[in-house]
C-alpha positions in Angstrom: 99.4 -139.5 -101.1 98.5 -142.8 -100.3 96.3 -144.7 -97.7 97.1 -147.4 -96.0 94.2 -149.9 -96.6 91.9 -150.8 -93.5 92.2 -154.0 -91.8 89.7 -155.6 -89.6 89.4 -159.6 -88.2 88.4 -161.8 -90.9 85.1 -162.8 -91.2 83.9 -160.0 -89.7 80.6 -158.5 -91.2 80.8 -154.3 -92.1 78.4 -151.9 -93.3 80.1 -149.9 -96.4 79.2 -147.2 -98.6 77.8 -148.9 -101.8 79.4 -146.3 -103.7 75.7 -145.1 -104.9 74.5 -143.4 -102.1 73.5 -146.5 -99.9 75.0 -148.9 -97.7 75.3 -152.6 -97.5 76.6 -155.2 -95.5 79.9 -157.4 -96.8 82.1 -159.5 -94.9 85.6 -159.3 -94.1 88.3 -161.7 -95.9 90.7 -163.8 -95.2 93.5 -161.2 -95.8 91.9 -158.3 -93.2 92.0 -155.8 -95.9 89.8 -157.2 -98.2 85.4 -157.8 -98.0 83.2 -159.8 -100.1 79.8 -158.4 -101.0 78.7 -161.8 -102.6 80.2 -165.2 -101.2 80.3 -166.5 -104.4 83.3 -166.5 -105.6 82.6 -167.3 -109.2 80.6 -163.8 -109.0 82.5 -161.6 -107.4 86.3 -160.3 -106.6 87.3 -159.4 -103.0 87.4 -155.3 -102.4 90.0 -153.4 -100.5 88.5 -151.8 -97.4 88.7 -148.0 -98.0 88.2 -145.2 -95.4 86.1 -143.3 -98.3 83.7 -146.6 -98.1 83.2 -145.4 -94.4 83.0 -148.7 -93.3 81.4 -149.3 -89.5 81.9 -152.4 -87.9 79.3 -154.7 -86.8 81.2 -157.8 -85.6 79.9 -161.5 -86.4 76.5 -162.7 -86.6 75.6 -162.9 -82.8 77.4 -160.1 -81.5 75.8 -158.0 -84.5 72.1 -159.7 -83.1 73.0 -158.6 -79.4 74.1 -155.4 -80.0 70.8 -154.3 -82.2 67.7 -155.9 -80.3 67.8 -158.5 -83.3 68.4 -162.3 -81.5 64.4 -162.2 -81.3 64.5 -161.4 -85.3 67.4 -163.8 -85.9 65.7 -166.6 -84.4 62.4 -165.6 -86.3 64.2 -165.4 -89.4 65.8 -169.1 -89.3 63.2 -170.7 -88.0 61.1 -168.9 -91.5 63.8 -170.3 -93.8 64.0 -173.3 -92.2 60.4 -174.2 -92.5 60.8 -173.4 -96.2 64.1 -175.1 -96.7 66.2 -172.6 -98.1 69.4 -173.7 -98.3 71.5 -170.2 -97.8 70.6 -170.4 -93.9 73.8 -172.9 -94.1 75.3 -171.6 -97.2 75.0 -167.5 -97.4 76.1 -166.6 -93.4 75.7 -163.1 -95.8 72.5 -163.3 -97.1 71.4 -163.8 -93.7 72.9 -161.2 -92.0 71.3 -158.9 -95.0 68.4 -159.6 -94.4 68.6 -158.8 -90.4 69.9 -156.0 -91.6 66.9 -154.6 -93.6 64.9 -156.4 -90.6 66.4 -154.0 -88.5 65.5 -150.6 -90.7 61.8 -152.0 -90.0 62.0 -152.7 -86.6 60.0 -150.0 -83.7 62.1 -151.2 -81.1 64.1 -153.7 -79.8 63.6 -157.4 -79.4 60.9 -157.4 -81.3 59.7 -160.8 -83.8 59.3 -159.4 -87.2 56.3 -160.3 -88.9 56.3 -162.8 -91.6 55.6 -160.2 -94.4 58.1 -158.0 -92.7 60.7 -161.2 -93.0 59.5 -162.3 -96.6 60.2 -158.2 -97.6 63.5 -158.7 -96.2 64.6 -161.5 -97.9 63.8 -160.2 -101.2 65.0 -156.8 -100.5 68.2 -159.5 -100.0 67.9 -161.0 -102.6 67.7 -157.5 -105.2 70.8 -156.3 -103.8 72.6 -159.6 -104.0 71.5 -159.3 -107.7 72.3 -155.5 -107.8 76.0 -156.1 -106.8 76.4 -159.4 -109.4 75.7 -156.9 -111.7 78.5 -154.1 -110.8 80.7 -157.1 -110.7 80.0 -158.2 -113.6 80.2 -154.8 -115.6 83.4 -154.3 -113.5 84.5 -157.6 -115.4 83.7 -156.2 -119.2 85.5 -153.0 -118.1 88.6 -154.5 -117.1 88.5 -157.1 -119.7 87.9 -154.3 -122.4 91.1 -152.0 -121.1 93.0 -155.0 -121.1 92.1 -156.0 -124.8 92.6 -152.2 -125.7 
């Protein structure tokens, strides 16, 4: 039996199964069948979008905000990195919508402005999993290389 892989508009952000009992948030590729968990490309290699990943679609960036009380928290959350510089507010559209994400499981309500430690937590809880999923890429890597060598 087969299954036909899933296929969503690119660019759009998901919430998957991380395969370990959690979710996290990817976005959609290019192709429509295919997410990124880690923009860098150097890092990672797209995955097909699998029913058994149980993906649920959040839509872009704003539409994800409107839909989940989070435009206060977005517009918290930029301002925060942009007083500090940090460069992924223009380069990681990802690492930004991970860390509304975790924003989001802190949240009371709706439309509310995170706190700074609440927005700080988030980031790093961003930045682990970022790490986290380098590293199954990575040991994805030595696996196929090994197989391949074998």
């Amino acid at each position: 039996m087969t299954t036909k892989p899933m296929r969503y508009p690119p660019m759009t952000l998901l919430e998957v199964s991380d395969q370990a009992g959690g979710r996290k948030v990817v976005m959609v590729c290019k192709d429509g069948v295919t997410y990124w968990d880690v923009l860098d490309a150097g890092e990672a290699t797209p995955i097909v979008i699998h029913p058994a990943l149980e993906p649920k679609e959040l839509g872009d960036l704003v539409t994800y905000c409107q839909n989940n009380g989070l435009v206060p928290a977005r517009d918290a959350l930029i301002a925060f990195l942009r007083e500090r510089g940090d460069a992924r507010l223009d380069s990681d559209p990802l690492f930004v919508v991970r860390a509304l994400w975790f924003i989001r499981s802190r949240a009371t309500g709706d439309n509310q402005v995170p706190t700074e430690e609440v927005m700080q937590w988030a980031i790093e809880q961003s930045l682990l999993q970022e790490r986290k999923l380098v590293q199954n890429h990575q040991v994805i890597e030595r696996y196929c290389a090994a197989t391949q060598q074998a």
